[in-house]
C-alpha positions in Angstrom: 0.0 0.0 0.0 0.9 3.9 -0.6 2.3 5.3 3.1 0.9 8.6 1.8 -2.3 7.0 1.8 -2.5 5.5 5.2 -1.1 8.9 6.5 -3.7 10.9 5.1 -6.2 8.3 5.9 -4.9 8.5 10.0 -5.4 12.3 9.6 -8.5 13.1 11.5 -10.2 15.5 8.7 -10.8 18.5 10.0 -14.6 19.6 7.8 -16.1 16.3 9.3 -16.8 18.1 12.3 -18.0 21.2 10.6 -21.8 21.8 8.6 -20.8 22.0 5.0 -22.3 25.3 3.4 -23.2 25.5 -0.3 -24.0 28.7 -2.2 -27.6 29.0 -2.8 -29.0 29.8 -6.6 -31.7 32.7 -6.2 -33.5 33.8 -9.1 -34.1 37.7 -9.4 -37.3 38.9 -11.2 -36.7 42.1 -13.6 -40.3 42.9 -14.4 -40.1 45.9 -17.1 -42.4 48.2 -18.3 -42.4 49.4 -22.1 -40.9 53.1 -20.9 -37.7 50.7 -19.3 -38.9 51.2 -15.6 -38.4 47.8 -13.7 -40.5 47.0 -10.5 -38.3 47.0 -7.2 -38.9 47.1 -3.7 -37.8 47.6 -0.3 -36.9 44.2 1.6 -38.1 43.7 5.0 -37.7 40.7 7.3 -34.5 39.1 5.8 -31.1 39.7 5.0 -30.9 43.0 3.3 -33.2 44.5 5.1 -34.1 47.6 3.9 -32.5 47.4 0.5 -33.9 47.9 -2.5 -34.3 44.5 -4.5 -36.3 43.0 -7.5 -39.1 40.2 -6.4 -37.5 37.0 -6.2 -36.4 33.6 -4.3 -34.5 30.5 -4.3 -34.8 27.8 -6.8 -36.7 24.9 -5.7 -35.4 21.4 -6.7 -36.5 20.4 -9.9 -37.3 24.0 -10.8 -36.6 26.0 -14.4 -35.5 29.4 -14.1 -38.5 30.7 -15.5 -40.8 28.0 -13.4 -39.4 29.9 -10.5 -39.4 33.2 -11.4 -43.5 33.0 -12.2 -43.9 31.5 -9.2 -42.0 34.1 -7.3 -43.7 37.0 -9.3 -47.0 35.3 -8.6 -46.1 35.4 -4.8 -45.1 38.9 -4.4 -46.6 40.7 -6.9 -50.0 38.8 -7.9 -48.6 38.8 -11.4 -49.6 36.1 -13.7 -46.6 35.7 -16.0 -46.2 32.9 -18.0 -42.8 30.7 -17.6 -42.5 31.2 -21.8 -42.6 34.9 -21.4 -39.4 35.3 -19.5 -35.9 35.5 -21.0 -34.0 33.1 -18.9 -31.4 33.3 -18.3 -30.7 37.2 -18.4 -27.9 37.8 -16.5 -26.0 36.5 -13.4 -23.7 37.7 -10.6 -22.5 36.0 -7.4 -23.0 37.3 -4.3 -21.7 37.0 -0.6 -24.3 38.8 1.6 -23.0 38.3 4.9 -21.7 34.7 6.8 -24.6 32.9 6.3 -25.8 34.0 2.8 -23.9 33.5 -0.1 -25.6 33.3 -3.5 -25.7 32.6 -7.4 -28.5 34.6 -8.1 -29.8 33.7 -11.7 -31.9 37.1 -13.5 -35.2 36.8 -15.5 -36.7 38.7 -17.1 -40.0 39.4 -18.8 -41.6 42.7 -20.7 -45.5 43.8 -19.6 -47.7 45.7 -20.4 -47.7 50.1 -19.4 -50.6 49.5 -17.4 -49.1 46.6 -15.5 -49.5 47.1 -11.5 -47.8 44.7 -9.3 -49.9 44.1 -5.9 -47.8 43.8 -2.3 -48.8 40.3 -1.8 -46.7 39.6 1.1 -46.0 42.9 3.4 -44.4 41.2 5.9 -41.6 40.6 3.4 -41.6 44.0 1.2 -42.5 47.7 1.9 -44.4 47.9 -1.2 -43.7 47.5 -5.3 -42.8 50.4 -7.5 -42.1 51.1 -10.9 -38.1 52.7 -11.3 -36.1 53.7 -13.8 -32.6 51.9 -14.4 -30.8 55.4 -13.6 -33.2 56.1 -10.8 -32.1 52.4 -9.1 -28.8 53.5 -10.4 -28.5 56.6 -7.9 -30.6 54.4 -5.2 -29.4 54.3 -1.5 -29.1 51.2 -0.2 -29.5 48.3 -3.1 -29.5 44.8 -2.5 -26.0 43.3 -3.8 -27.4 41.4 -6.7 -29.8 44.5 -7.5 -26.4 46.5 -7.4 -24.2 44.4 -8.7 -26.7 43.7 -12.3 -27.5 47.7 -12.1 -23.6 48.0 -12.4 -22.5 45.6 -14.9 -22.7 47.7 -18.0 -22.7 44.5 -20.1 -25.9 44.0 -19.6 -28.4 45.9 -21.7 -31.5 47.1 -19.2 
């Protein structure tokens, strides 16, 4: 037998005794308006409190992109979009929140119609939905890092 095997094998290993943390893949839902505005509002109950963010949530097993960003938009916003009406993938950034959150967050997203009005379906987790400009989340105080981060990355046409 290899001695470098049995030593590394008498080694205790040292992640056994830790919980092994994964990033999580988020999906964030850009919901634009024909002028370019995008819906956004503020978070509340959850990391990023406060922040400005887009509607979305984790991927659930078995889950397309666009599966989850309907069901997300459906959640929040009590809008009925179709899984065939988003473009998804959009874009993508990684982001480490804080020690306990880091995430692959995965954009969609999906044109509607001028008069479209998205409802605050759950309050406890959002102030409220609004309409904004790119430039307006631009100049924003206090985004959510993978609002910011897609906001920022001039590749990506908004």
């Amino acid at each position: 037998a290899n001695p470098w095997t049995r030593a590394r094998l008498a080694m205790p290993d040292e992640r056994a005794t830790e919980t092994q943390k994964h990033p999580r893949i988020g999906v964030g839902v850009i919901i634009r308006r024909e002028d370019g505005r995008i819906v956004v509002g503020r978070r509340r109950g959850s990391h990023g409190l406060g922040q400005l963010a887009l509607p979305g949530g984790a991927l659930e097993w078995k889950e397309s992109i666009a599966q989850c960003a309907s069901r997300e938009t459906m959640e929040e916003t009590g809008l009925d979009i179709a899984p065939e009406a988003w473009i998804a993938p959009f874009a993508m950034c990684e982001s480490v929140i804080d020690e306990n959150n880091h995430w692959l967050t995965v954009f969609a997203l999906a044109d509607v119609a001028a008069d479209c009005e998205p409802a605050n379906v759950e309050p406890h987790k959002c102030e409220g939905w609004t309409f904004m400009s790119i430039g307006d989340v631009r100049e924003a105080d206090n985004l959510f890092l993978p609002l910011r981060k897609l906001v920022n990355d001039r590749t990506v046409a908004l």
